[in-house]
DOGU-915390 format. One record per residue (C-alpha): residue in three letters; residue number from 1; z, y, x. Coordinates in steps of 0.001 Angstrom, whole numbers, plus 524288, in hexadecimal, padded with zeros to 5 digits. Example, Ala and Ser with C-alpha at 12.3 -4.5 7.8 and 13.67 -1.06 7.14 Angstrom:
<nodes>
+-----+-----+-------+-------+-------+
| res |   n |     z |     y |     x |
+-----+-----+-------+-------+-------+
| ALA |   1 | 81E78 | 7EE6C | 8300C |
| SER |   2 | 81BE4 | 7FBDC | 83566 |
+-----+-----+-------+-------+-------+
</nodes>
This chain:
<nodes>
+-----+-----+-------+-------+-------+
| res |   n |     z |     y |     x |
+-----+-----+-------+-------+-------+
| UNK |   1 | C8E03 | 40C75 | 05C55 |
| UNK |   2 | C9C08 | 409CF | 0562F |
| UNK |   3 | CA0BE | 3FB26 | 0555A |
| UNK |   4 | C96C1 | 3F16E | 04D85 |
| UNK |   5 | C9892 | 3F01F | 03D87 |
| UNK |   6 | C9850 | 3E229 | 03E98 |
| UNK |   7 | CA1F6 | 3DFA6 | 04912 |
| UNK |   8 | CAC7E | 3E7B3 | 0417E |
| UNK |   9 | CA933 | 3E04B | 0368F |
| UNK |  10 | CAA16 | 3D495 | 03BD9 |
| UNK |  11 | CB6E1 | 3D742 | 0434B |
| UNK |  12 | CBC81 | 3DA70 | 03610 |
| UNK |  13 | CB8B3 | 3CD57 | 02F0B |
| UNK |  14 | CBF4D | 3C55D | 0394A |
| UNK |  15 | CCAF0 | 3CCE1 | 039C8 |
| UNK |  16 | CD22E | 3C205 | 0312A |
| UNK |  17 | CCCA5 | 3B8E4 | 0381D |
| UNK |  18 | CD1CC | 3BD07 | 04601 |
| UNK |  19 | CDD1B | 3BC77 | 04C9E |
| UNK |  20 | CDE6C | 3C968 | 0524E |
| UNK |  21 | CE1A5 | 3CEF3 | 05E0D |
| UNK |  22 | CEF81 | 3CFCC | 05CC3 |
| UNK |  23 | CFAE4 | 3D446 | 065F9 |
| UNK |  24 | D024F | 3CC1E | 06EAC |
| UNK |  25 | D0C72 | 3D5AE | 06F58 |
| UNK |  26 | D12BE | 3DE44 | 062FC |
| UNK |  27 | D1CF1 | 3E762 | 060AA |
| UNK |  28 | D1F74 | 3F104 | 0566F |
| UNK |  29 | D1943 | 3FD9F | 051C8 |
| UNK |  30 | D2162 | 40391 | 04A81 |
| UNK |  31 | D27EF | 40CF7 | 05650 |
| UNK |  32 | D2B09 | 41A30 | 0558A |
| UNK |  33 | D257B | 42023 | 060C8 |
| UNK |  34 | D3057 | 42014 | 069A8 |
| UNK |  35 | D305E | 4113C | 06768 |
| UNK |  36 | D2144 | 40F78 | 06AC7 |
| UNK |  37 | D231F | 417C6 | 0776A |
| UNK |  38 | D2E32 | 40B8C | 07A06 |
| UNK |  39 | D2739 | 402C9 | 07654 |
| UNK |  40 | D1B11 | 4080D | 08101 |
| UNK |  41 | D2283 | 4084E | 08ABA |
| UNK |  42 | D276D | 3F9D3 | 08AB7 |
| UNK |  43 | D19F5 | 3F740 | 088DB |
| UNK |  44 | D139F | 3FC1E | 09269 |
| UNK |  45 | D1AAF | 3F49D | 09E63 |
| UNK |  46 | D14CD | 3E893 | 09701 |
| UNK |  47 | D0587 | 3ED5D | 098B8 |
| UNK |  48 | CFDE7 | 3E591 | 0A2F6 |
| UNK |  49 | CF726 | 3F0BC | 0AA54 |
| UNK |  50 | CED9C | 3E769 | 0B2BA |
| UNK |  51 | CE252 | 3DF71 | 0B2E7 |
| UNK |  52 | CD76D | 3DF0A | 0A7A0 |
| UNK |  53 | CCC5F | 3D63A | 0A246 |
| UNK |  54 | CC1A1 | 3D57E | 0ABF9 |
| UNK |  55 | CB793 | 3D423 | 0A25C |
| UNK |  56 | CBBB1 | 3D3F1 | 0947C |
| UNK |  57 | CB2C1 | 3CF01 | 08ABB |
| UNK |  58 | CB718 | 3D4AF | 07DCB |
| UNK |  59 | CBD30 | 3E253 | 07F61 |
| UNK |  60 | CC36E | 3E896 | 07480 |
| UNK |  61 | CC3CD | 3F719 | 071FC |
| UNK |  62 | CCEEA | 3FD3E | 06944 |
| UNK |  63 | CD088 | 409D8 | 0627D |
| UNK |  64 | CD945 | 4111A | 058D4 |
| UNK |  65 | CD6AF | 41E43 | 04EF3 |
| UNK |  66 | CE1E1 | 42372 | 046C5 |
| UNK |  67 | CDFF9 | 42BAE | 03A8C |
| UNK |  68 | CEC22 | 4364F | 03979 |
| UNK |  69 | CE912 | 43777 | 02A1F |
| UNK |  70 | CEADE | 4293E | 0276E |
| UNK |  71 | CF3CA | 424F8 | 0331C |
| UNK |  72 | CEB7C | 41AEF | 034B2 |
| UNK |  73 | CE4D5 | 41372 | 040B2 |
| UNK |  74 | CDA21 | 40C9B | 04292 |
| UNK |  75 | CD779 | 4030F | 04CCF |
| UNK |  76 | CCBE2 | 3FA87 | 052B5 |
| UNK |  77 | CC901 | 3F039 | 05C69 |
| UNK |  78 | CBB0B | 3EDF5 | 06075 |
| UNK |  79 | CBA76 | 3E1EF | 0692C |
| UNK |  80 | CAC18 | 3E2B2 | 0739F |
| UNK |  81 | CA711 | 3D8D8 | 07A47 |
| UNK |  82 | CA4E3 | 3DCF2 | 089DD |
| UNK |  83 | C9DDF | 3DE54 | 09028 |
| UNK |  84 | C9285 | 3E346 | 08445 |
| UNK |  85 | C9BF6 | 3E969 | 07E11 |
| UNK |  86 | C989F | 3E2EC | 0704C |
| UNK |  87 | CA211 | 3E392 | 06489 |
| UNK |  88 | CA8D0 | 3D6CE | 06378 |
| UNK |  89 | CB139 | 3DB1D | 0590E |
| UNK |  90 | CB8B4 | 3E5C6 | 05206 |
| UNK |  91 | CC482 | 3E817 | 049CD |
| UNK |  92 | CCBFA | 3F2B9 | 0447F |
| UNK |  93 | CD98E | 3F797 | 03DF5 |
| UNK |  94 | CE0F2 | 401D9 | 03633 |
| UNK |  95 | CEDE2 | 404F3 | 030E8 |
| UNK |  96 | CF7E8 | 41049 | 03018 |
| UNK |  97 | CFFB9 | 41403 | 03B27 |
| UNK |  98 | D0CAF | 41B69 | 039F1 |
| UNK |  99 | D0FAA | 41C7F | 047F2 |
| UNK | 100 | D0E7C | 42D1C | 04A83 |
| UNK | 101 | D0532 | 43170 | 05569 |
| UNK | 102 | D0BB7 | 4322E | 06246 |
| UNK | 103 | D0392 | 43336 | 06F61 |
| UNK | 104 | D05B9 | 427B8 | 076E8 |
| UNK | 105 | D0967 | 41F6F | 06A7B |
| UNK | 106 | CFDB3 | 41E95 | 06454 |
| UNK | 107 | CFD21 | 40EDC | 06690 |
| UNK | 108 | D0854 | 40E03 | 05D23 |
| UNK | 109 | D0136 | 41552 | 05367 |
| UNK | 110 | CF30E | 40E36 | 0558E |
| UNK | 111 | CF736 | 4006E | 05BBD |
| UNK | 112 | CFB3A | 3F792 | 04E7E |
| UNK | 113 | CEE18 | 3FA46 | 0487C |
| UNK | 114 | CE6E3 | 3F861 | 05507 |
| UNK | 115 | CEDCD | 3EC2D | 05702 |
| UNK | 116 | CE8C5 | 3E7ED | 047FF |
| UNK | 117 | CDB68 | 3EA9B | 04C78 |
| UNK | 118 | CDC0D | 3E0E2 | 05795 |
| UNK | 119 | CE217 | 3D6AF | 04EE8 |
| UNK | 120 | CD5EC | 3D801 | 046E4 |
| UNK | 121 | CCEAF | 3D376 | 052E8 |
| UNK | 122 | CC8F3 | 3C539 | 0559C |
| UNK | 123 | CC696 | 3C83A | 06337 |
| UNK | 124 | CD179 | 3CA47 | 06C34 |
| UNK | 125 | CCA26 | 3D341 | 07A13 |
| UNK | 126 | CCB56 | 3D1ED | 087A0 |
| UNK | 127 | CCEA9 | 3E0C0 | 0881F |
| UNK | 128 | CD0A7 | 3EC34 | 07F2B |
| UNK | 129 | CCD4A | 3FA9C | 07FCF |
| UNK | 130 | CD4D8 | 40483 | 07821 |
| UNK | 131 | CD0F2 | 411E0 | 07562 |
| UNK | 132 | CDE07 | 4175F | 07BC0 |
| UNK | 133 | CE75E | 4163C | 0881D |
| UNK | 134 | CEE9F | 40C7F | 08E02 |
| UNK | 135 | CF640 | 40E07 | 098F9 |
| UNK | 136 | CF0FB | 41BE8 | 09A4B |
| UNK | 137 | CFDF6 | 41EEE | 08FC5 |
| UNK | 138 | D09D2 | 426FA | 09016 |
| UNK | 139 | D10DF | 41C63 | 09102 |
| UNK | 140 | D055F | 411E6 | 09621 |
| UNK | 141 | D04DD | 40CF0 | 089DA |
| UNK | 142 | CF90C | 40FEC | 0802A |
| UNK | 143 | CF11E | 40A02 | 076A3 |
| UNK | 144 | CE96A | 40053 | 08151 |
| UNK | 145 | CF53B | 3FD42 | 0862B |
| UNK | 146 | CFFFF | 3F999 | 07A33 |
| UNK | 147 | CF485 | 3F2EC | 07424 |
| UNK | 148 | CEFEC | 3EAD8 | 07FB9 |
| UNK | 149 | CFDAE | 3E6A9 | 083A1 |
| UNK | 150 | CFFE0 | 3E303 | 07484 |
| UNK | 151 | CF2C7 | 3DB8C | 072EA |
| UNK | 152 | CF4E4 | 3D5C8 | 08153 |
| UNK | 153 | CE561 | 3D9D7 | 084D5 |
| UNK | 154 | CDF87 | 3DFA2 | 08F7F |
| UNK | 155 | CDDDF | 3EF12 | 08B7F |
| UNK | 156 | CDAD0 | 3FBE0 | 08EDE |
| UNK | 157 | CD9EA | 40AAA | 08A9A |
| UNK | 158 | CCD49 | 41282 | 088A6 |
| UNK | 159 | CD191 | 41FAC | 0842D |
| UNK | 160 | CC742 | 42A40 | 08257 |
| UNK | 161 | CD468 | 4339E | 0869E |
| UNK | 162 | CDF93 | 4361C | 08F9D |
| UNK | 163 | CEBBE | 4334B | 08BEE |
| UNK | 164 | CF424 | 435B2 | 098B4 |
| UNK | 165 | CF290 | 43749 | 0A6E2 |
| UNK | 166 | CE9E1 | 43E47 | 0B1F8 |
| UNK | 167 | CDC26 | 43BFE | 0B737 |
| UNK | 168 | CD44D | 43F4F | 0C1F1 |
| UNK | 169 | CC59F | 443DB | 0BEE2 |
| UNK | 170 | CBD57 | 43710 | 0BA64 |
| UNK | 171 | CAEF1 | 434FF | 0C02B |
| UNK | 172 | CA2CA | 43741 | 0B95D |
| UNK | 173 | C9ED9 | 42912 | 0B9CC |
| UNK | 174 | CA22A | 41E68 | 0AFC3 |
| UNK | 175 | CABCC | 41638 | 0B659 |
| UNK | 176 | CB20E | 42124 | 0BDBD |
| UNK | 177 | CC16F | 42443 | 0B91F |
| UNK | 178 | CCCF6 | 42850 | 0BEE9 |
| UNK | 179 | CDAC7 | 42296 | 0BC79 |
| UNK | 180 | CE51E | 4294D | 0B249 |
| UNK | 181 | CF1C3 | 42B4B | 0B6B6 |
| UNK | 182 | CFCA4 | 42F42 | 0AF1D |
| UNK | 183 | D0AEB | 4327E | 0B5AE |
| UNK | 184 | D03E5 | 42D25 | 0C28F |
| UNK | 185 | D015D | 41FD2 | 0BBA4 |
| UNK | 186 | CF2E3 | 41BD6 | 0BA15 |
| UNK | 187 | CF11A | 4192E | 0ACE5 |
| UNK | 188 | CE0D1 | 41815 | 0AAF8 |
| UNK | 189 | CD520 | 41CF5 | 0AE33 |
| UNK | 190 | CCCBF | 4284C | 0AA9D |
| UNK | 191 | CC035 | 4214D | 0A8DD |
| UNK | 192 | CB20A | 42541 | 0A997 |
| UNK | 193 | CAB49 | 41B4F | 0A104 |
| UNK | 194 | C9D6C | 42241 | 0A132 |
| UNK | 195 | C9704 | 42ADA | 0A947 |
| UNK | 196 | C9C4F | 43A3B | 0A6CA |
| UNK | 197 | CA3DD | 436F8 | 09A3D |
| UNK | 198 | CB0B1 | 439AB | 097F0 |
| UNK | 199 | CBA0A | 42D95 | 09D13 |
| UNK | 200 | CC2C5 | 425F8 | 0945A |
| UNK | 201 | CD1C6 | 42220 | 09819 |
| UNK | 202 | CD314 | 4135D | 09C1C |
| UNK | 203 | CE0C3 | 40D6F | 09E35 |
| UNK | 204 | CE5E7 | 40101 | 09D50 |
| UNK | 205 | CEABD | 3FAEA | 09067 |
| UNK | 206 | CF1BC | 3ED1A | 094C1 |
| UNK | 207 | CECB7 | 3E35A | 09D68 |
| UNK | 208 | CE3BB | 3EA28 | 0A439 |
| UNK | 209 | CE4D5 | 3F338 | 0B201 |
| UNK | 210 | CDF49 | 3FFF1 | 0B3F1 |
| UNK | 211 | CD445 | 3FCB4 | 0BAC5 |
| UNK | 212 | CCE6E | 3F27C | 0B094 |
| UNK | 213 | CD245 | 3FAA4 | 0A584 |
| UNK | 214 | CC682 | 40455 | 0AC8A |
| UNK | 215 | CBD66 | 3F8A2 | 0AE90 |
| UNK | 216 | CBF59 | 3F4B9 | 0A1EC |
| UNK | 217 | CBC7F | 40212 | 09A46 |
| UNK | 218 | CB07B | 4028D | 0A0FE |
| UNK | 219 | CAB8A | 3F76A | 09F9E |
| UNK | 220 | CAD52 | 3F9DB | 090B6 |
| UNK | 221 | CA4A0 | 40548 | 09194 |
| UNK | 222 | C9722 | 4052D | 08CAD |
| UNK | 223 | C90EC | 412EA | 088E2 |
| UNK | 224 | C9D55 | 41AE9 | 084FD |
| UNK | 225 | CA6FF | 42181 | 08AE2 |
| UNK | 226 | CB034 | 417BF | 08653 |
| UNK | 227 | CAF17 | 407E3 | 086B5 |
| UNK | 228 | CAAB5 | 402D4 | 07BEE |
| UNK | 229 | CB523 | 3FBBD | 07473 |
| UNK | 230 | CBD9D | 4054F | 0740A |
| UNK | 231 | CB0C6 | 40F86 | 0707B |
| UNK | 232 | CAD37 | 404FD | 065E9 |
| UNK | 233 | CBC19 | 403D3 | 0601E |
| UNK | 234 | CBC88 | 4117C | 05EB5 |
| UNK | 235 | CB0A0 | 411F1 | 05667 |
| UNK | 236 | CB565 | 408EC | 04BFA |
| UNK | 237 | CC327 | 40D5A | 04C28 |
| UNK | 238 | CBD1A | 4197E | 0496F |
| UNK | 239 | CB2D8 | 413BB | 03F5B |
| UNK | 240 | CBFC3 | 40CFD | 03791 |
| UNK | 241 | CC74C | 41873 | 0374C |
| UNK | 242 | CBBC9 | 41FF0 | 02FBE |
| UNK | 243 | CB9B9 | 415F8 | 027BB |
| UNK | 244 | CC872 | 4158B | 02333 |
| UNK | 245 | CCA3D | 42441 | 021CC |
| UNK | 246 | CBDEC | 4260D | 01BCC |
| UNK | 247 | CBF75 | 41B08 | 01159 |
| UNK | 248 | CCD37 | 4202E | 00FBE |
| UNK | 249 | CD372 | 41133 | 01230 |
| UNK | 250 | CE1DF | 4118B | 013ED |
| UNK | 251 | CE2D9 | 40635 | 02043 |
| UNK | 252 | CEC53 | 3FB84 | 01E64 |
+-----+-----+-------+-------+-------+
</nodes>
C-alpha cells in the first residue's frame, strides 16, 4: 500500500505555511566534478560517525529517481511516526539538473532538489533514512552522509545495492549481517532484515555509529525487505515521476 492520498495532500497545502527543514550548513553546487570530489573530501573529516537516537519518534525516509530524457529529478520525504510506522507527513520536489552522471557524484546531481523537498516539510525527524550509502562511499561520502552533515540530523543509508567493499556470507535469519569493509576499513553492514531475503547495505550517514545505524534499520522494518520509510519514499517518488512524464509537465 503506497503512501496515503490525504497525507500528500495535506503535506502539500501546508507547504507555505511551514518553515521547512532547512540546512544548517550550505555551500555551492555548481562544481565541476573535480571540485565536488574536493569538496567530499573536506567534508567528510567533519561527519560525526558515533552515537544515534535511541528511540526516535518521527523517522523520515528519503529517496531520489532521475529521468535521462528530461534531466530531471524528483525527490520525496515521507516523515513516520515509530514505532507504528504511520505517515505523519509527506512532501516532494522536482527540477532540472545539469550536473553529468558520475559514480560517486551522484549527490551533486540529486542533493539541491532533495534538499527542496525537506524545506517543504513542517516536521523536522529524529532520524532519516535514505535510499543510498553513506559512509559505505568511495570516498565515505554519499547521499546519507552530505545530506545528514548539511541538515545536521541523525541519518543513515538503506541501499537495496553494493556500492564498494567485501563481505563475508550473511545468516539466514533477520537480524543476522556481517560488516563491509572496504580498503580494510569497516564501512557497514550487510544486513538480513527478514528471514531468507536478500539483505540491504546499512552504513552510517552523520551522527550515528555503526552499530545503531543496524539497530536502527531494523527497527524500521515491518513486512519488507526494506524499512519502511525509505520503502514508502520510494513509492511516491516513483508515483510523481509518472505523473510528470506522463502529463508531459516541464518541472520548475
Amino acid at each position: 500500500m503506497g503512501p496515503a492520498r490525504g497525507a500528500v495532500a495535506s503535506a502539500r497545502s501546508r507547504k507555505r505555511r511551514g518553515r521547512g527543514v532547512r540546512p544548517v550548513r550550505r555551500h555551492r553546487w555548481d562544481l565541476t566534478p573535480k571540485q565536488a570530489i574536493a569538496l567530499q573530501n573536506r567534508m567528510r573529516t567533519r561527519l560525526v560517525l558515533r552515537g544515534g537516537p535511541r528511540a526516535p519518534r518521527l523517522v523520515a525516509g528519503a529517496d531520489v529517481a532521475y529521468d535521462k530524457a528530461t534531466a530531471t529529478c524528483f525527490a520525496a520525504v515521507v516523515v513516520m511516526r515509530s514505532p507504528g510506522m504511520e505517515i505523519v507527513e509527506c512532501a516532494t520536489a522536482s527540477g532540472r539538473t545539469s550536473f553529468p552522471y558520475v559514480p560517486g557524484l551522484l549527490t551533486f546531481r540529486e542533493g539541491p532538489i532533495l534538499l527542496r523537498a525537506f524545506a517543504a516539510l513542517r516536521t523536522r525527524p529524529d532520524l532519516v533514512m535514505f535510499d543510498g550509502q553513506g559512509l559505505a562511499h568511495p570516498r565515505r561520502f554519499g547521499l546519507a552522509s552530505h545530506m545528514g552533515y548539511l541538515l545536521d540530523i541523525p541519518s543513515i543509508g538503506c541501499a537495496k545495492s553494493l556500492l564498494v567493499g567485501e563481505h563475508e556470507p550473511v545468516g539466514l535469519r533477520a537480524g543476522d549481517f556481517s560488516w563491509l569493509v572496504h580498503n580494510g576499513e569497516r564501512v557497514g553492514a550487510v544486513l538480513r532484515t527478514r528471514d531468507r531475503v536478500r539483505p540491504i547495505y546499512v552504513s552510517p550517514g552523520h551522527r550515528v555509529g555503526l552499530r545503531s545505524a543496524i539497530r536502527l534499520a531494523l527497527s524500521a522494518v515491518t513486512r519488507f525487505r526494506v524499512p519502511e520509510p525509505t520503502r514508502m519514499a520510494d513509492i511516491l517518488v516513483g508515483r510523481l515521476k509518472r505523473s510528470h512524464l506522463g502529463a508531459g509537465t516541464n518541472p520548475p
